[in-house]
N, CA, C and O of each residue as an XYZ file, in Angstrom:
304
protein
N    -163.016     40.350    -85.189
C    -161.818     41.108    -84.854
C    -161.166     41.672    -86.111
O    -160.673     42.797    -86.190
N    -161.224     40.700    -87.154
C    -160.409     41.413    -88.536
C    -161.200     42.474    -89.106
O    -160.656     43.493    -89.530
N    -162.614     42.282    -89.149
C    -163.494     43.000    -89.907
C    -163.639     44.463    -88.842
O    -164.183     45.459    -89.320
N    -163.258     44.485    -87.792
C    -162.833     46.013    -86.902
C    -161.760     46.492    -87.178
O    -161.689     47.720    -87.231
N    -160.699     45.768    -87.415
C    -159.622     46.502    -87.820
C    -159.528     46.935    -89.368
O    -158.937     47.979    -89.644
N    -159.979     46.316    -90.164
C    -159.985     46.997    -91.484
C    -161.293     47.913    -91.527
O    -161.448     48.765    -92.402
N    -162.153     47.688    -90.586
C    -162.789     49.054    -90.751
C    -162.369     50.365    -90.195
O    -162.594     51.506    -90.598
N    -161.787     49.980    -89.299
C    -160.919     51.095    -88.155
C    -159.765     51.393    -89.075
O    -159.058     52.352    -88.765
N    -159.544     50.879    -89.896
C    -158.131     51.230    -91.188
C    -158.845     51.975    -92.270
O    -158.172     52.813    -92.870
N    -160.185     51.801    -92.646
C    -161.056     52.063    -93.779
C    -161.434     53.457    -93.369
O    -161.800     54.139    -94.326
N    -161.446     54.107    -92.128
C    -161.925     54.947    -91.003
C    -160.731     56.180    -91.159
O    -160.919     57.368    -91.425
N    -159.757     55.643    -90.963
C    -158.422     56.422    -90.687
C    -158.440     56.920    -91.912
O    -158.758     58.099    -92.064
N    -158.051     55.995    -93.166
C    -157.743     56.437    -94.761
C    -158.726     57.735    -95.048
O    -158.277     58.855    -95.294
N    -160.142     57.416    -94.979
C    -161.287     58.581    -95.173
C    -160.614     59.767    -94.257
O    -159.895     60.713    -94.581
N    -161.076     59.390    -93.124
C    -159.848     61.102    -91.973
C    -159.134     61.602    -93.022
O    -159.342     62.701    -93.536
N    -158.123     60.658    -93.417
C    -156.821     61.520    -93.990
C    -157.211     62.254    -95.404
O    -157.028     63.444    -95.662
N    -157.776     61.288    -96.236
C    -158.510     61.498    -97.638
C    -159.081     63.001    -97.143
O    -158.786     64.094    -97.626
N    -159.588     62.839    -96.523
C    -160.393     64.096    -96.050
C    -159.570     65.827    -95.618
O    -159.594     67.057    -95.664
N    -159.124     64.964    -95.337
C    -157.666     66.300    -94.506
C    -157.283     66.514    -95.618
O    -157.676     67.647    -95.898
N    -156.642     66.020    -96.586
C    -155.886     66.426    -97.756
C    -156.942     67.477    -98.247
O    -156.681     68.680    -98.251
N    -158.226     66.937    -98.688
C    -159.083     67.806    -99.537
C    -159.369     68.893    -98.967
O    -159.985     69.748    -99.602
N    -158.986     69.115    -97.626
C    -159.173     70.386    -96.798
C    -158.433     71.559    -97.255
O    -158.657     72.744    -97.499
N    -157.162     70.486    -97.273
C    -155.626     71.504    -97.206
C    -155.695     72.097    -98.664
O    -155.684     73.290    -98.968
N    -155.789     70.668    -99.759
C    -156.373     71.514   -101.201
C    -157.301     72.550   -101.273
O    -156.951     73.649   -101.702
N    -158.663     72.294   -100.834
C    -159.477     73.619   -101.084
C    -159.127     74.614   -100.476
O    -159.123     75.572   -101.249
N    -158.817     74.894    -99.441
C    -158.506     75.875    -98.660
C    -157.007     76.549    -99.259
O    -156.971     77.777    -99.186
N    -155.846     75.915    -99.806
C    -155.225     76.594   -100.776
C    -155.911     77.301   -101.897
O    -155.610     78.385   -102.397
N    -156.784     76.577   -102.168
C    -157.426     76.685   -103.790
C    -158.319     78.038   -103.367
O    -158.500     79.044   -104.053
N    -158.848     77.730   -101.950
C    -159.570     79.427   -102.359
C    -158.638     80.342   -101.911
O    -159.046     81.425   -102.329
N    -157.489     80.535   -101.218
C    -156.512     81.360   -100.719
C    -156.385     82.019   -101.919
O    -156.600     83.210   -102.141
N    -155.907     80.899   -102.911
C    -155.042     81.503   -104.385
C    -157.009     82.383   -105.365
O    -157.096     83.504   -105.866
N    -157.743     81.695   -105.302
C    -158.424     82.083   -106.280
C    -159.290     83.653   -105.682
O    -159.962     84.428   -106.363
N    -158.987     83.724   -104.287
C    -159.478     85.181   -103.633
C    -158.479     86.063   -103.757
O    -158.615     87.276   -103.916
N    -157.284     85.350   -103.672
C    -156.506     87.052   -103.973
C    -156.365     87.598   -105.281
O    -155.970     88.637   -105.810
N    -156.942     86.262   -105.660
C    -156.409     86.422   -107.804
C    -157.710     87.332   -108.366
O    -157.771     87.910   -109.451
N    -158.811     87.284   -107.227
C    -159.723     88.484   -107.839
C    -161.029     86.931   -108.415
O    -161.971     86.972   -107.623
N    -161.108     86.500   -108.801
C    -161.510     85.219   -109.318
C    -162.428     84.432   -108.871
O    -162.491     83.279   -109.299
N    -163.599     85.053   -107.623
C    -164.118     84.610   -107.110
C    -165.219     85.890   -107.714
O    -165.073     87.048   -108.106
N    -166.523     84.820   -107.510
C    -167.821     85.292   -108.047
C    -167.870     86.348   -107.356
O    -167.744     87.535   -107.656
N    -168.156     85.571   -105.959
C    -168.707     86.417   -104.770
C    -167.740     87.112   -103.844
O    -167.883     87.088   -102.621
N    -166.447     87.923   -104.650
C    -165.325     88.287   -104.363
C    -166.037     89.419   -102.635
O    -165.231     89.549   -101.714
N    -167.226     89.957   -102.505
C    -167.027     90.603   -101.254
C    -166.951     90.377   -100.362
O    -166.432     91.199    -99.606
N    -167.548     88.759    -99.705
C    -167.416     87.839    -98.453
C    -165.758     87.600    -98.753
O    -164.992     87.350    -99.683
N    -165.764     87.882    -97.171
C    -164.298     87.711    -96.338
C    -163.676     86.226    -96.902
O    -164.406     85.350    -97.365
N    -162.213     86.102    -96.780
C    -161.425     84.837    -97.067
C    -162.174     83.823    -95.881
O    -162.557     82.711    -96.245
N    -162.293     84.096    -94.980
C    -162.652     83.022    -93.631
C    -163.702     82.632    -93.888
O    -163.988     81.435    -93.934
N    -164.456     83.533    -94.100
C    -166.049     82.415    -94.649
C    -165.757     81.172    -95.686
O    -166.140     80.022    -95.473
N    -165.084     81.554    -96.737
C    -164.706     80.595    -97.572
C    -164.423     79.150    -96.815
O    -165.023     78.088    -96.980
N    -163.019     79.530    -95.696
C    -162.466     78.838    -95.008
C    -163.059     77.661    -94.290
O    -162.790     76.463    -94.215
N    -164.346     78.794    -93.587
C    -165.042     78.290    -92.466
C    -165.812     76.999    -93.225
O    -165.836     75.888    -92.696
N    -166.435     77.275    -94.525
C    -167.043     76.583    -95.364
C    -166.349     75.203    -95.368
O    -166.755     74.096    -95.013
N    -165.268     75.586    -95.841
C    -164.403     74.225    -96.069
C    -164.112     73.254    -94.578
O    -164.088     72.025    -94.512
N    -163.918     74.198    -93.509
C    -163.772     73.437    -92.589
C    -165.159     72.907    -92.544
O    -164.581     71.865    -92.234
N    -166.382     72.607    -92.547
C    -167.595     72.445    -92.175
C    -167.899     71.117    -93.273
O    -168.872     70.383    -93.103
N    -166.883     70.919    -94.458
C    -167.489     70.287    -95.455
C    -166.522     69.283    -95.560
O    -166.908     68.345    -96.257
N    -165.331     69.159    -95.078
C    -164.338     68.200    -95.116
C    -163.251     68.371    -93.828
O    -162.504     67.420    -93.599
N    -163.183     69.356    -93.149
C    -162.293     69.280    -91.766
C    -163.123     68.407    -91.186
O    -162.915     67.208    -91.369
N    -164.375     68.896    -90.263
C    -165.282     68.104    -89.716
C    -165.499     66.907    -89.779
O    -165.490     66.121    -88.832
N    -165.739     66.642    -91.050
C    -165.800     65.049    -91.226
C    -164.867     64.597    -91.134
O    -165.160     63.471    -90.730
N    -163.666     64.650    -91.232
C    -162.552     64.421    -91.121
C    -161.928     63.617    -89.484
O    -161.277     62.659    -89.068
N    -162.635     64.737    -89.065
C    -162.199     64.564    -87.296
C    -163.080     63.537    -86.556
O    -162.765     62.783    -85.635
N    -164.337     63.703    -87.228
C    -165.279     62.826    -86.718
C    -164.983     61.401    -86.801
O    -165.160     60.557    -85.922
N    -164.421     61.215    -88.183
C    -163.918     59.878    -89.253
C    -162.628     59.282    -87.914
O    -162.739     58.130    -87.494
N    -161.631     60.088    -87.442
C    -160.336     59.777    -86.921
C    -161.061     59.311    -85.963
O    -160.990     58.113    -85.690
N    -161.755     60.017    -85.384
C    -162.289     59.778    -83.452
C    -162.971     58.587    -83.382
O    -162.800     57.794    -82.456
N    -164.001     58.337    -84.614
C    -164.619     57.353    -84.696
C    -163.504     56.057    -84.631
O    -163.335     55.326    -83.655
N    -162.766     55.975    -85.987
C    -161.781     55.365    -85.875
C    -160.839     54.652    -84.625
O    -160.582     53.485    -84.328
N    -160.511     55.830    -84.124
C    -159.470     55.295    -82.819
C    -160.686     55.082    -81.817
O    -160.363     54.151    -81.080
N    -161.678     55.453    -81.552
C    -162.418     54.484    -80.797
C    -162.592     53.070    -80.823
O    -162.443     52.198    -79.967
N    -162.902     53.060    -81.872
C    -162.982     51.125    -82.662
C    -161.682     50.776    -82.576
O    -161.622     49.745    -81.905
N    -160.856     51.046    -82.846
C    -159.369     50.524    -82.436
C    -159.206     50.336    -80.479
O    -158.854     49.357    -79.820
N    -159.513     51.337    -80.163
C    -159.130     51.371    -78.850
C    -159.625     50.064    -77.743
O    -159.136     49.383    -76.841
N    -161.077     50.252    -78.563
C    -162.470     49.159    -77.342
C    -161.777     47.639    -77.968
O    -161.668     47.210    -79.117
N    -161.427     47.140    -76.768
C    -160.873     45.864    -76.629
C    -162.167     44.876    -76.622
O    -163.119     45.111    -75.877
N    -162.142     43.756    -77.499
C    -163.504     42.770    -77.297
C    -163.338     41.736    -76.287
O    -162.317     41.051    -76.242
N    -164.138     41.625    -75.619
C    -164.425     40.732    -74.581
C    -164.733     39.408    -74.532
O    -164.944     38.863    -73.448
């Protein structure tokens, strides 16, 4: 029972860890595409975006769901 809940806590922290690094990169390329500053300045801002969602949103969500599942399932 303890070793589910600190993993289901270990679960959540990564989600969030994760979300942050979202919100960072996804600022970080906002600012570095309008600043001209990007290699591959002719692909659209959203691809960038989409990227980031695919490389740390995603996991992110997967990490929470996983999480509150293991929290949720009551042991028998």
């Amino acid at each position: 029972m303890m070793r589910k809940a600190k993993f289901s806590k270990a679960l959540y922290v990564i989600g969030f860890v994760l979300l942050g690094f979202f919100i960072l990169g996804a600022a970080y390329d906002c600012y570095m595409y309008y600043q001209g500053s990007y290699r591959y300045y002719s692909s659209p801002l959203y691809l960038y975006i989409l990227v980031r969602v695919f490389t740390f949103l995603l996991p992110a969500v997967i990490s929470m769901a996983l999480a509150y599942v293991i929290k949720s399932r009551k042991i028998q």
